[in-house]
Phi, psi and omega in degrees: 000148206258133189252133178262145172207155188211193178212108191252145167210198169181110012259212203202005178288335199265016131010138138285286203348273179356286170321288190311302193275355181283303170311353183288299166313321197272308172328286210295321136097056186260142170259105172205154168226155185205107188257126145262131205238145177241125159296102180291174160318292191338307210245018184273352178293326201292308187305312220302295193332291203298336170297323189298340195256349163097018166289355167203146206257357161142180197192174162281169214215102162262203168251144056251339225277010216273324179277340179271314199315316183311335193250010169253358191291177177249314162228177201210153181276165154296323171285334174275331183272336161326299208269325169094026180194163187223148164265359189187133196232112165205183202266146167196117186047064187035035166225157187275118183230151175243150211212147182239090171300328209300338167307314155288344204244321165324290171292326198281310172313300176294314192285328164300337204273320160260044207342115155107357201298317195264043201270349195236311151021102144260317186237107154241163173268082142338118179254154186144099181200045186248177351177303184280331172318299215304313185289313189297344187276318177303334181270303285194339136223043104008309182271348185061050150293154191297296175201115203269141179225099171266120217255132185233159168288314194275123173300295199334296209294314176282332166298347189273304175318313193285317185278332180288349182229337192289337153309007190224345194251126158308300179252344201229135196277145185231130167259153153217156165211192176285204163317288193284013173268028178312301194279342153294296153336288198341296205321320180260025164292117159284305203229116189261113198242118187259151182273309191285188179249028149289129190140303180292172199027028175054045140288133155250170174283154161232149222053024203236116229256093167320321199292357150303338197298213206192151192259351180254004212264170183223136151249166181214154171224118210286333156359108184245325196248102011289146156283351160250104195275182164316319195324287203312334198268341184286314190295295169342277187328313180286356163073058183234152214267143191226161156222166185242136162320345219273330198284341181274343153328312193256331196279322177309338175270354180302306171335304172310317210298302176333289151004279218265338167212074155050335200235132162289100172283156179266118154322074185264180179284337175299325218253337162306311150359285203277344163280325178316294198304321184276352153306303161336293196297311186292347169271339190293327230281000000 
């Protein structure tokens, strides 16, 4: 039986996911399909209707739709009820359950790129305080980090983050500040995470000085499209350990991948390659 799955967002053409899961589909050698349809807010009740009727075992979840999707589920994970939104949707036992990956696909990316990365970890820096900040603060502690300190333009936002999460951490104390409190922070960091979408079209931060960093510190920026964002090359430059975005992208669809036809794929350099390249290639055309 050929099992269907899609990615609904709006709008939803710049969508990868397709690319990932299709290469995926084809490894595996699956009578599967994997579509992307973009969904106004209006019409996100209609996708539920077609899983309840099995025209689809279930999908991926983008913006605008990530926080309604959550209040459309029948069940919710812990991690997706932590964050209060989900990215991946499937049927179990005639019911709709929703899972939030992005916290996994966040670690699964650093421990392939950086083996061993969060072995030292006391301090970290969050630059950040949007949609994607809520999983990576929930991943990082998870991880028991010592202490995340999230610097925002808007203070207000990152303080709302810090009291909404700070109820889940045992061990790790969450601090804030603006932006420009980099450099106060910067000196005892280990790990510099930027969060925000500074970064897309090789926009940077300013003032924001690396050579404050510890020479041992790893920055990461979830940014992917340039995959070498400013951040990173200000971090190159400064001969400091860096990661790239691009892998949480690809480690985040597995989990789903799972889901919806039984088999865990694997994150290879083929299939990194081949999303690089169609990043590449749709930004020259």
């Amino acid at each position: 039986m050929l099992k269907k799955a899609f990615v609904i967002g709006d709008p939803i053409s710049h969508s990868k996911s397709p690319v990932i899961h299709k290469f995926w589909i084809a490894k595996h050698h699956l009578s599967a399909t994997y579509e992307a349809i973009n969904i106004s807010p209006q019409n996100l009740k209609k996708i539920f209707n077609e899983i309840r009727e099995d025209k689809y075992i279930g999908g991926n979840v983008t913006l605008p739709h990530k926080q309604a999707a959550f209040f459309l589920c029948d069940l919710t994970t812990p991690e997706a009820k932590k964050l209060g939104a989900v990215n991946t949707i499937y049927k179990k036992n005639n019911q709709i359950i929703g899972h939030n990956t992005d916290g996994y696909g966040f670690l699964a990316n650093l421990d392939q790129q950086v083996p061993g990365w969060d072995k030292n970890i006391q301090k970290t820096i969050v630059l950040g305080a949007g949609g994607a900040t809520r999983a990576i603060i929930l991943a990082l502690i998870n991880r028991d980090v010592s202490e995340i300190v999230i610097l925002n333009r808007t203070l207000k936002n990152a303080e709302n983050l810090a009291n909404q999460f700070q109820k889940y951490s045992k061990n790790t104390k969450l601090n804030t500040g603006y932006i420009e409190a980099f450099s106060k922070h910067a000196q005892d960091t280990d790990f510099l995470v930027n969060t925000s979408s500074i970064g897309l079209n090789n926009t940077s931060f300013v003032g924001l000085d690396l050579k404050l960093l510890p020479e041992t510190a790893l920055v990461h920026d979830i940014v992917y499209n340039p995959i070498n964002t400013p951040l990173l090359c200000a971090a190159k430059n400064n001969n400091l350990k860096t990661a790239d975005g691009l892998g949480m992208l690809l480690h985040q669809a597995a989990p789903g991948f799972e889901k919806w036809f039984g088999v865990f794929p694997k994150v290879s350099e083929e299939l990194h390659h081949l999303v690089l390249n169609e990043i590449s290639t749709v930004k020259t055309e």
